[in-house]
N, C-alpha and C positions, 0 to 999 in steps of 0.2 A: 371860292375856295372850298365851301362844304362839298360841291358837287364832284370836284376832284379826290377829296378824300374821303368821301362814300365811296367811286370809283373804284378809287384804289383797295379800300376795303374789300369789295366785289371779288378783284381781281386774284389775290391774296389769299381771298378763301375760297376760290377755283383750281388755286394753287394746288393749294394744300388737298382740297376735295380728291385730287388728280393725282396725291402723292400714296392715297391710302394704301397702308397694306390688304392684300387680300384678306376675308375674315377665314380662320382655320373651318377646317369640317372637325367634326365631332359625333364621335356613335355611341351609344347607349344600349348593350342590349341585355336585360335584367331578368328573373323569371315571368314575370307579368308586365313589363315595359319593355316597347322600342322604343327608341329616339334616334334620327340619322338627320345632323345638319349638312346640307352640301357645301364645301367650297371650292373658288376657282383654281385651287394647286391641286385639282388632286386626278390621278393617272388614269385610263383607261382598266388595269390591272385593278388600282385600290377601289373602285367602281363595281369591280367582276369581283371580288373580295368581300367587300358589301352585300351584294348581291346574295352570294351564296353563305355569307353565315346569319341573314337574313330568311334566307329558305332553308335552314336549320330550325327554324321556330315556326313552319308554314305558312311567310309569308310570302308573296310573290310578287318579285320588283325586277321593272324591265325601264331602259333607257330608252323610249323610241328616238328622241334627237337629242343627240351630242356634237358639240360643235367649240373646237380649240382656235386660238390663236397661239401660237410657240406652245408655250406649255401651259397653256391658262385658260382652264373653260370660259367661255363667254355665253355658251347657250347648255340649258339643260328642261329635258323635260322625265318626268319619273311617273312611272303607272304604279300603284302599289294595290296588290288587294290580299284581304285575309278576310277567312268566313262568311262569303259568301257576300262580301263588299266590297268596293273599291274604287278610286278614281284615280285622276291622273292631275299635275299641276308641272309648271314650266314655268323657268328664271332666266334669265339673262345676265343676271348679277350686279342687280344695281341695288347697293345698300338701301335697305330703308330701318336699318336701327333693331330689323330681326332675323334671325336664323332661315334661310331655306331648306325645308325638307320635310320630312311626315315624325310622326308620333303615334302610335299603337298602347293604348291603355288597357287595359284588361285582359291580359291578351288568351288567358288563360280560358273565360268566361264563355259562353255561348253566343255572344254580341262583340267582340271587340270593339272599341271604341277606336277610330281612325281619325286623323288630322292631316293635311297636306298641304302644303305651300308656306307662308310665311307664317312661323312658329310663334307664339307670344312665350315669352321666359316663364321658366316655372321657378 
């Protein structure tokens, strides 16, 4: 009887894993801070939108792979660099409990300070 209702537990909370809503995207962009979470609603436009008020503060962000199902990113990958720095990171969108996307601290400073991929909460 436990093993069936461990099971079923299991099951339940595959459920529900499978029901989540997408997590929103969110941008930040401040005198001396970026912050850009990605999420899976969001358009090729609000992407190119991004983008370009992003290289309003010289950063420079390019999507090499983008990849939808209907209207719901499933794959993303982002190059971002500023001052003479930069890398690149890629999601697929599998929640693990933090934001996807980069963070630019100092941005003002001769070093910026760069973060990419899975964000810790500030």
């Amino acid at each position: 009887m436990q093993k069936i209702l461990f099971y079923f537990g299991i099951a339940i909370l595959l459920m529900l894993a499978c029901k989540q809503e997408p997590k929103p995207h969110a941008v930040f962009i401040l005198d001396d801070t970026i912050e850009v979470h990605f999420g899976r609603k969001m358009s090729v436009e609000l992407l190119d939108s991004i983008r370009a008020a992003v290289g309003l503060k010289g950063v420079s962000l390019s999507y090499p792979e983008v990849k939808y199902d209907n209207e719901l990113l499933t794959k993303l990958e982002i190059k971002v660099e500023i001052g003479g720095q930069g890398g690149s990171a890629a999601t697929n969108f599998v929640y693990r409990g933090r934001p996807f996307g980069f963070r630019i601290d100092h941005l003002k400073s001769f070093q910026p300070t760069l973060t990419l991929g899975e964000l810790e909460r500030k």
